[in-house]
C-alpha positions in Angstrom: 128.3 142.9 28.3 130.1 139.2 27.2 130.5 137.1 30.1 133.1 134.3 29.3 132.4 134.3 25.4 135.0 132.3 24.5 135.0 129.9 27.1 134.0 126.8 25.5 135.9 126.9 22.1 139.3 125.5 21.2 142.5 127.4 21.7 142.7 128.3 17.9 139.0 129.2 17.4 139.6 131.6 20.6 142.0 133.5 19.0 140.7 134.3 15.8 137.0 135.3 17.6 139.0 137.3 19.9 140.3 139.2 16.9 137.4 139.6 15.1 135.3 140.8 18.1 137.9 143.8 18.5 137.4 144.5 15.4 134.0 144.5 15.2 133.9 146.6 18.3 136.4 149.3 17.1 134.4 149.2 13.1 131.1 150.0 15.1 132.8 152.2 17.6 131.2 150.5 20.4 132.2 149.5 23.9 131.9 146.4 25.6 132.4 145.2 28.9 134.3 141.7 28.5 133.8 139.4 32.2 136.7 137.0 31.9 139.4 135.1 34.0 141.3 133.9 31.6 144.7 136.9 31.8 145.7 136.2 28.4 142.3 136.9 26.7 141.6 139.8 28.9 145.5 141.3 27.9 144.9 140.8 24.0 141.7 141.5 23.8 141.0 145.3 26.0 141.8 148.7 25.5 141.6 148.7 29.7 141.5 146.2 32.2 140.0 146.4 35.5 141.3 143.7 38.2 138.8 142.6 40.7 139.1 140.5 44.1 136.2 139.9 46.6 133.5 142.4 44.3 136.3 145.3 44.5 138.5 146.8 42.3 142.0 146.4 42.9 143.6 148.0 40.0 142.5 149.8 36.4 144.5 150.6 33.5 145.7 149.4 30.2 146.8 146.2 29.6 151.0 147.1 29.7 150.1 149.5 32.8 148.4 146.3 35.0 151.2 144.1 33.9 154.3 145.9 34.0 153.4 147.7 37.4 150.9 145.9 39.6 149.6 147.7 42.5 149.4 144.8 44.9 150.4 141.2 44.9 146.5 140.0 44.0 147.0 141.9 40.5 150.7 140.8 40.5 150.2 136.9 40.8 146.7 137.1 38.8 148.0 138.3 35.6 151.2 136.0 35.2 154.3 134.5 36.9 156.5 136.8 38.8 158.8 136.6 41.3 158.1 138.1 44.9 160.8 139.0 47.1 161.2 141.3 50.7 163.3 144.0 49.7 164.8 146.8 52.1 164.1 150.1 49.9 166.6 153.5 50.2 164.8 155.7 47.7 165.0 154.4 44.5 167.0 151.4 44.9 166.4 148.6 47.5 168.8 145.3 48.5 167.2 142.1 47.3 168.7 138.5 47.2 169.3 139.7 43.5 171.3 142.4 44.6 170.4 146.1 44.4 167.7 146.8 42.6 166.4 150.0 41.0 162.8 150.6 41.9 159.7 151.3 39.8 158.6 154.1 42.3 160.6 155.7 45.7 160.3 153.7 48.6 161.7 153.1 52.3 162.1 150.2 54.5 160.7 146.7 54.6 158.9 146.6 50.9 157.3 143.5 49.1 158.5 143.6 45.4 157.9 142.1 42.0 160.0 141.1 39.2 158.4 139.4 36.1 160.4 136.3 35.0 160.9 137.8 31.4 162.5 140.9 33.4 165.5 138.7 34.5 168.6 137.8 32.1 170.5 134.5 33.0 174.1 134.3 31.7 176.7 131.8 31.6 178.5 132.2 34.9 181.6 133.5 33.3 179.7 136.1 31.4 178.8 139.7 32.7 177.8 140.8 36.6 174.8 139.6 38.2 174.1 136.9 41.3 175.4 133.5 41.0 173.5 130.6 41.2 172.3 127.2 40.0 169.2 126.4 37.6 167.5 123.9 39.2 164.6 123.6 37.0 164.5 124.0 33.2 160.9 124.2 31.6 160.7 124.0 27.7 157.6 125.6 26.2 158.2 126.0 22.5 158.8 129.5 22.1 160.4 129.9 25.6 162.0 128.5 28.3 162.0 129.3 31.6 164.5 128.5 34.1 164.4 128.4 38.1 167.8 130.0 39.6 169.0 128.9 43.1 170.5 131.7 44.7 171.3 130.9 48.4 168.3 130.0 49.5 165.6 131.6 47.2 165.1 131.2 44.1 164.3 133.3 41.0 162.3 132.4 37.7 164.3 133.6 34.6 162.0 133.3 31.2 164.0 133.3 28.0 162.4 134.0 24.7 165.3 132.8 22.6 166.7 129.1 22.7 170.0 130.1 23.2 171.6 129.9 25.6 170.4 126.8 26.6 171.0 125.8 30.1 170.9 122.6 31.8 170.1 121.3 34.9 173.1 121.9 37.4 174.6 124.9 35.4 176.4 127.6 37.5 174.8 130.8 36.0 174.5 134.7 36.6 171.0 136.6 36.9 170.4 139.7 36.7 167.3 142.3 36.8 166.8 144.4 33.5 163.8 146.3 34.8 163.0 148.0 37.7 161.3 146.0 40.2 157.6 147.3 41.1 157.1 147.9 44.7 153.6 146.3 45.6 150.9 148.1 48.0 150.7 146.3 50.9 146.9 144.9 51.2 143.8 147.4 51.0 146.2 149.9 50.6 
C-alpha cells in the first residue's frame, strides 16, 4: 500500500517517480494499492482506479473508462472539469442548451448529463453548425486554452489543445459536442 507517496516533492520530481514506480511494479510483476487525491497522478499512474466518496465506492474501472463515462456527478466533477447540464432524454439522443445531443447510453426524461470541456469544438461563428454564443472567458494555459461560451443563459467550457483559433473576449462563436454526452446516475443509484 503507498498512501500519498509523492505528496511532498516538486512537480518535476513527481513525474519521473511516478514513472519509475510503474515500472518497477510491472518489472516485479507486483500490485500495489496507490491512496491518492491528486486525479492526475492517480490517471497516469493505475492500471484501475477506484473512486471513493464517504468510505464507499462510487465507481471502478480503468483510467479512460472513469473519465470518459462517469457514473455519477461525484466521479464526474472529481476527476476533471466538465460541464453539467439537465437534458430531456428520447432514447439515444436528448435536447440540451447545446442542442441535441447523442447519448453515451439510452435514456428517458429529465437526465443530468456530462460533457468534458475537451469534448466541445468552438468555431468562428461563420464556420460550420453548432449553438451560437459569446466567450466570455478565455484561460491561457500553455499547451491549452479553455474558453467559457455564453449561450442564452448557461454557459459551456470549450478546452482547445491547439492555439489556433484563438478567440478573444467578446467573439461571436459556434460550439458544438463531438462526443456523446454521459448520462450520470442520479445519487446512490
Amino acid at each position: 500500500m503507498l498512501d500519498e507517496p509523492f505528496s511532498s516533492l516538486d512537480a518535476l520530481l513527481r513525474q519521473d517517480m511516478r514513472r519509475t514506480l510503474r515500472e518497477i511494479l510491472r518489472a516485479e510483476g507486483t500490485t500495489a494499492i496507490l491512496v491518492t487525491h491528486d486525479q492526475e497522478e492517480a490517471l497516469q499512474t493505475a492500471d484501475r482506479v477506484a473512486v471513493m466518496q464517504a468510505g464507499r465506492i462510487d465507481q471502478i474501472g480503468t483510467p479512460e473508462e472513469i473519465y470518459a463515462t462517469p457514473r455519477t456527478l461525484f466521479v464526474a466533477q472529481f476527476l476533471g472539469q466538465t460541464n453539467l447540464t439537465l437534458a430531456d432524454a428520447h432514447g439515444a439522443t436528448a435536447d440540451t442548451p447545446l442542442g441535441t445531443l447523442d447519448l453515451h447510453r439510452e435514456a428517458e426524461g429529465t437526465v443530468l448529463v456530462a460533457l468534458r470541456p475537451e469534448h466541445v469544438q468552438i468555431l468562428p461563428e461563420a464556420e460550420g453548425d453548432g449553438q451560437e454564443g459569446t466567450v466570455v472567458e478565455r484561460a491561457y494555459k500553455g499547451h491549452d486554452v479553455t474558453y467559457r461560451v455564453k449561450l442564452d443563459p448557461h454557459g459551456i467550457d470549450c478546452l482547445v489543445h491547439s492555439p489556433l483559433p484563438d478567440f478573444a473576449i467578446g467573439d461571436r462563436v459556434r460550439v458544438r459536442a463531438i462526443q456523446p454526452a454521459v448520462v450520470l446516475d442520479k445519487a446512490g443509484g
